[in-house]
Chimera marker file (.cmm) of the C-alpha trace (Angstrom):
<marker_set name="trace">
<marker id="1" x="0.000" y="0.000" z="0.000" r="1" g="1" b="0" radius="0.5"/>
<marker id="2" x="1.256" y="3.880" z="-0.944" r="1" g="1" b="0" radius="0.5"/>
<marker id="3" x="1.523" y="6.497" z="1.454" r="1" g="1" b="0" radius="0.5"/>
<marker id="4" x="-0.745" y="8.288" z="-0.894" r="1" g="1" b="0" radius="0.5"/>
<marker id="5" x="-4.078" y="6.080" z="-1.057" r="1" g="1" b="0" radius="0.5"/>
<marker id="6" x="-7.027" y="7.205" z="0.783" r="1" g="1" b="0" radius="0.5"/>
<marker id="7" x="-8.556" y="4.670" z="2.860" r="1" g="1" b="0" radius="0.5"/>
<marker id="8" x="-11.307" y="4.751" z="5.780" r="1" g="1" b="0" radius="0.5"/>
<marker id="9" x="-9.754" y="5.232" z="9.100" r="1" g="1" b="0" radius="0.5"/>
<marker id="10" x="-12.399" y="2.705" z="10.486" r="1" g="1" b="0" radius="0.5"/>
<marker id="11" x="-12.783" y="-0.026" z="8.220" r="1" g="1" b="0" radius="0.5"/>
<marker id="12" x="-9.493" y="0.420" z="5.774" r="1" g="1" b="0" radius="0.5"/>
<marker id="13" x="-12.045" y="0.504" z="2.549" r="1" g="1" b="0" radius="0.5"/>
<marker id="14" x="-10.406" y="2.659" z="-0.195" r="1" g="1" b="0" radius="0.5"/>
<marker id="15" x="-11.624" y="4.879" z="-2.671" r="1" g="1" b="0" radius="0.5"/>
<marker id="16" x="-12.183" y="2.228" z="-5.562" r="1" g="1" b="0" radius="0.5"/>
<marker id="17" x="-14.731" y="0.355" z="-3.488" r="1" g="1" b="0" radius="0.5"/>
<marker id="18" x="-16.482" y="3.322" z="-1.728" r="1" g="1" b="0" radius="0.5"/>
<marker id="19" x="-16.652" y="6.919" z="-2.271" r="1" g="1" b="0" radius="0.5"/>
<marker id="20" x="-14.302" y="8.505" z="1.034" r="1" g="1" b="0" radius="0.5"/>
<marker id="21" x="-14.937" y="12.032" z="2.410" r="1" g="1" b="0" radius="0.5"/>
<marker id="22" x="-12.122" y="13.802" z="4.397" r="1" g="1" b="0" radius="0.5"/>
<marker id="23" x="-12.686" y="14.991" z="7.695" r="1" g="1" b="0" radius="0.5"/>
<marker id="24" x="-12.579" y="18.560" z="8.521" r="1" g="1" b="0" radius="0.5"/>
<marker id="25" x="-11.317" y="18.742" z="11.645" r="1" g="1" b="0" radius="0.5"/>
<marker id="26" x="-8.219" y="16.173" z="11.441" r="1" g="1" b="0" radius="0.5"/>
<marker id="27" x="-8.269" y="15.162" z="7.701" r="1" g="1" b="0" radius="0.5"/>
<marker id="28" x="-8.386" y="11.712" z="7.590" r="1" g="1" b="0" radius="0.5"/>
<marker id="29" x="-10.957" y="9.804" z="5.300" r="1" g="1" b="0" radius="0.5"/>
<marker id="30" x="-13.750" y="8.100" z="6.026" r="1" g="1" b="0" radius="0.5"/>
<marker id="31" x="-16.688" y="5.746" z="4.431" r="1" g="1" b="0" radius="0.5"/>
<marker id="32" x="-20.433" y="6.634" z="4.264" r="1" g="1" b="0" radius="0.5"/>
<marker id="33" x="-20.929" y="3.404" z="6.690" r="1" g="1" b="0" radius="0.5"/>
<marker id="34" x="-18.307" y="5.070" z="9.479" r="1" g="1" b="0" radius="0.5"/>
<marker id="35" x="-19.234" y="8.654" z="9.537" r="1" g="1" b="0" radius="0.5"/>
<marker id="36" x="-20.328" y="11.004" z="12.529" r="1" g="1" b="0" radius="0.5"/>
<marker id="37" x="-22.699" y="13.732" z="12.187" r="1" g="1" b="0" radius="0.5"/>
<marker id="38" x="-21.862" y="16.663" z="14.022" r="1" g="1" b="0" radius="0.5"/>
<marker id="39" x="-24.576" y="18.798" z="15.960" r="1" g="1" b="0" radius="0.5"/>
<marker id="40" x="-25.011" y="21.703" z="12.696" r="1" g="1" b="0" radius="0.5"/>
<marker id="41" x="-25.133" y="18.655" z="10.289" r="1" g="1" b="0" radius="0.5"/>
<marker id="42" x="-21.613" y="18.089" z="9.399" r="1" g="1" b="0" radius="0.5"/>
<marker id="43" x="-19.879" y="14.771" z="9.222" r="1" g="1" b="0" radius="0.5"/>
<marker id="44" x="-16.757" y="13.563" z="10.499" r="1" g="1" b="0" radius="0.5"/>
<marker id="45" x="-14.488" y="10.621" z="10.884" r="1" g="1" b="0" radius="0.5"/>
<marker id="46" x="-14.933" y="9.687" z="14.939" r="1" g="1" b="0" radius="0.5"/>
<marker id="47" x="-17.096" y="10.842" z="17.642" r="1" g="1" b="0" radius="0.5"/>
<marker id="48" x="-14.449" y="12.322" z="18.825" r="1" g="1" b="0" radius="0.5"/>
<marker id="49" x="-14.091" y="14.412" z="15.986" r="1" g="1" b="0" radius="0.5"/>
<marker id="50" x="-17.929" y="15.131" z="16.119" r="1" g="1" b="0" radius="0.5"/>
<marker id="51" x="-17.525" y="16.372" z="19.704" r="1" g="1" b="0" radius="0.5"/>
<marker id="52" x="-14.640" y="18.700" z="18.942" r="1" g="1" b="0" radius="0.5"/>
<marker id="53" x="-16.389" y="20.566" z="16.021" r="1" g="1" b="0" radius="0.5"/>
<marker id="54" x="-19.186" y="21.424" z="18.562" r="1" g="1" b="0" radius="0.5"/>
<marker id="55" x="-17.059" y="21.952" z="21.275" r="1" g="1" b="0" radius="0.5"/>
<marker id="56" x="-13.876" y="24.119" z="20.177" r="1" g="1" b="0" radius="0.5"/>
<marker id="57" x="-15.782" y="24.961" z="16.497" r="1" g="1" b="0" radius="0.5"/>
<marker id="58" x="-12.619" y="25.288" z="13.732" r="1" g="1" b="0" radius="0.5"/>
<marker id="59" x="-10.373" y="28.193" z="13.160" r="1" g="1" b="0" radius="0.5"/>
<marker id="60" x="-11.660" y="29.302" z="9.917" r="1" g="1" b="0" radius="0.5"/>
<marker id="61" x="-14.749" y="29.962" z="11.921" r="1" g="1" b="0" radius="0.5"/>
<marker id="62" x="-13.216" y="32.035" z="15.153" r="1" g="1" b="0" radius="0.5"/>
<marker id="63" x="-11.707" y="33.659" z="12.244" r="1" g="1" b="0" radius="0.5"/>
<marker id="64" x="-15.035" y="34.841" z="10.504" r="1" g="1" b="0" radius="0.5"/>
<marker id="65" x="-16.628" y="35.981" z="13.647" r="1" g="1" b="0" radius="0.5"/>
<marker id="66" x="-13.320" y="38.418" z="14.413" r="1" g="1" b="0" radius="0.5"/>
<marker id="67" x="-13.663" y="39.721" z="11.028" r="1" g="1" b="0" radius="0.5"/>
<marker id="68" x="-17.433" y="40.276" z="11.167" r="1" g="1" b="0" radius="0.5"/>
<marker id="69" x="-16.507" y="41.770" z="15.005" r="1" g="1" b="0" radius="0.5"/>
<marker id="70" x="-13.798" y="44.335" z="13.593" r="1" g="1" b="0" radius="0.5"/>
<marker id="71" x="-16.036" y="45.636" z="10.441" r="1" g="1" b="0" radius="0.5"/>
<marker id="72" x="-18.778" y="46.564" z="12.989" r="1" g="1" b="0" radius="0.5"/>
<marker id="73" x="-16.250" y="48.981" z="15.133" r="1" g="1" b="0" radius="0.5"/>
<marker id="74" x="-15.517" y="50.823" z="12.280" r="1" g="1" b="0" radius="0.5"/>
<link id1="1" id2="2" r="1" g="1" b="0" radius="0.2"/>
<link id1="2" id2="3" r="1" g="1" b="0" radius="0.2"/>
<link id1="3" id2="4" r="1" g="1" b="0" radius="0.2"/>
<link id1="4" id2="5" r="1" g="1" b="0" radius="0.2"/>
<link id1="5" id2="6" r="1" g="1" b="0" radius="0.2"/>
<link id1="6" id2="7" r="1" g="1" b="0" radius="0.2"/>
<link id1="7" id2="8" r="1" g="1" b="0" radius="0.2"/>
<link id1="8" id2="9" r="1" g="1" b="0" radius="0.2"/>
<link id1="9" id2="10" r="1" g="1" b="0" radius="0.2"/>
<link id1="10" id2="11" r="1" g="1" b="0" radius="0.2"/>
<link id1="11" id2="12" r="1" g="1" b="0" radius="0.2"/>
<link id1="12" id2="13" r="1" g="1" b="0" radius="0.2"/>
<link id1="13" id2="14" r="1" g="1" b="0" radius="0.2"/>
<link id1="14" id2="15" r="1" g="1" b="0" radius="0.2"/>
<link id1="15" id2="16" r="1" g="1" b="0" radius="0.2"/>
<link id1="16" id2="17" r="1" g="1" b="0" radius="0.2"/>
<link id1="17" id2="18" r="1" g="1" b="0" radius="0.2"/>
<link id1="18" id2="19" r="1" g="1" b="0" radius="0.2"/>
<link id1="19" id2="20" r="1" g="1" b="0" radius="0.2"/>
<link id1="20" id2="21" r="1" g="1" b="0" radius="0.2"/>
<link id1="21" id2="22" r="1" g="1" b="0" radius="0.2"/>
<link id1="22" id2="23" r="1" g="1" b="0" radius="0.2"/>
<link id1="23" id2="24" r="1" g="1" b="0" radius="0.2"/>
<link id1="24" id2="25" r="1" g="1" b="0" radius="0.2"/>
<link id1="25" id2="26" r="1" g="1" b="0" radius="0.2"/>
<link id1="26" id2="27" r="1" g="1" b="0" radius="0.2"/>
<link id1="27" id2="28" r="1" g="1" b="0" radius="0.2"/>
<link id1="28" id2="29" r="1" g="1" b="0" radius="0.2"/>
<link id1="29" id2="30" r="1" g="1" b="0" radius="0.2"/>
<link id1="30" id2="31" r="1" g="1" b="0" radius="0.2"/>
<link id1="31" id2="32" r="1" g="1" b="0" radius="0.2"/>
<link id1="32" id2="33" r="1" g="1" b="0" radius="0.2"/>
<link id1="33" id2="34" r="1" g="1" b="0" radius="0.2"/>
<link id1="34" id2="35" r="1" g="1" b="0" radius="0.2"/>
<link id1="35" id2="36" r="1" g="1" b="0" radius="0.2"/>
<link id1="36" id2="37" r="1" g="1" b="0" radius="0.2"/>
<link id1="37" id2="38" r="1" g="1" b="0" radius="0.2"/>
<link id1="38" id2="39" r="1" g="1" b="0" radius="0.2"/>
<link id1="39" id2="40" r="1" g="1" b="0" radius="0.2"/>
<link id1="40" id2="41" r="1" g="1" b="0" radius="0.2"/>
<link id1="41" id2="42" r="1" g="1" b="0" radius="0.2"/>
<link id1="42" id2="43" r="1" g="1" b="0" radius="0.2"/>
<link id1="43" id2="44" r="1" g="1" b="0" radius="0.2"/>
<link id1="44" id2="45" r="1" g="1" b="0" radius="0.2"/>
<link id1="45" id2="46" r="1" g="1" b="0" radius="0.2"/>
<link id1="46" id2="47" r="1" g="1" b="0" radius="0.2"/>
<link id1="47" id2="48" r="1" g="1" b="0" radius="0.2"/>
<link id1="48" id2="49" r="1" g="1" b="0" radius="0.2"/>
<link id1="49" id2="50" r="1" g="1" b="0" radius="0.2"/>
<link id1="50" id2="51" r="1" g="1" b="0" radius="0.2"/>
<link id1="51" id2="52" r="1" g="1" b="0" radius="0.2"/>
<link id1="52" id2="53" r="1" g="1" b="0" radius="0.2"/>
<link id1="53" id2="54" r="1" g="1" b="0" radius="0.2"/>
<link id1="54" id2="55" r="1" g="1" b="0" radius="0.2"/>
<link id1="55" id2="56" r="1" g="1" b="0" radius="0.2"/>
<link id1="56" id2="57" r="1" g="1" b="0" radius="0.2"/>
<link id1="57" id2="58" r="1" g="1" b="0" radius="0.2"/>
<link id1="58" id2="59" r="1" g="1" b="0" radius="0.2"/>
<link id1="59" id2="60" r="1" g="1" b="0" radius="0.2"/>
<link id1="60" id2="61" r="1" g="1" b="0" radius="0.2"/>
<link id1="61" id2="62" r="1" g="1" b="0" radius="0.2"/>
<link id1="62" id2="63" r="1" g="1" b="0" radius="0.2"/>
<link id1="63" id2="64" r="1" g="1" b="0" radius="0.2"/>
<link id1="64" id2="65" r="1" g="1" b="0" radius="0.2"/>
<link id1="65" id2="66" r="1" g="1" b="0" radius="0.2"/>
<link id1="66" id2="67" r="1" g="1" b="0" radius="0.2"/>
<link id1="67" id2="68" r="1" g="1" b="0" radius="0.2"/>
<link id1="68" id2="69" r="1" g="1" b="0" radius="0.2"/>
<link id1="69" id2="70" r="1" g="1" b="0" radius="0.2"/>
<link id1="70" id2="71" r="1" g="1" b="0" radius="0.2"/>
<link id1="71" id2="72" r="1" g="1" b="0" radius="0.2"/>
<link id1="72" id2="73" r="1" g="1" b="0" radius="0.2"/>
<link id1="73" id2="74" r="1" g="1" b="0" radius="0.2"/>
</marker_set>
């Protein structure tokens, strides 16, 4: 096996026999059959995963809400 194939995390299934997502909180891939939903709808690789979205949320999103803070100082 390559450094470079995508597999499932969970299961090791790779991308010829299912269609893998990439989780975006740690970036590994994942299967349709081993996929979390996070609270907000989006899916992720563990429930661990899941938890941290809701949790600590992701940087690009702390990032948005500074932005949207600063413009409305101006």
């Amino acid at each position: 096996m390559s450094s470079l194939e995508r597999v499932c995390v969970t299961c090791g299934v790779n991308e010829e026999t299912a269609r893998l997502e990439r989780c975006g909180i740690c970036a590994r891939y994942f299967c349709p059959d081993h996929s979390y939903r996070a609270l907000g709808g989006r899916k992720c690789c563990s429930g661990e995963c899941a938890r941290s979205y809701y949790f600590h949320g992701e940087i690009d999103d702390d990032d948005k809400d500074d932005d949207k803070d600063a413009g409305e100082t101006d």
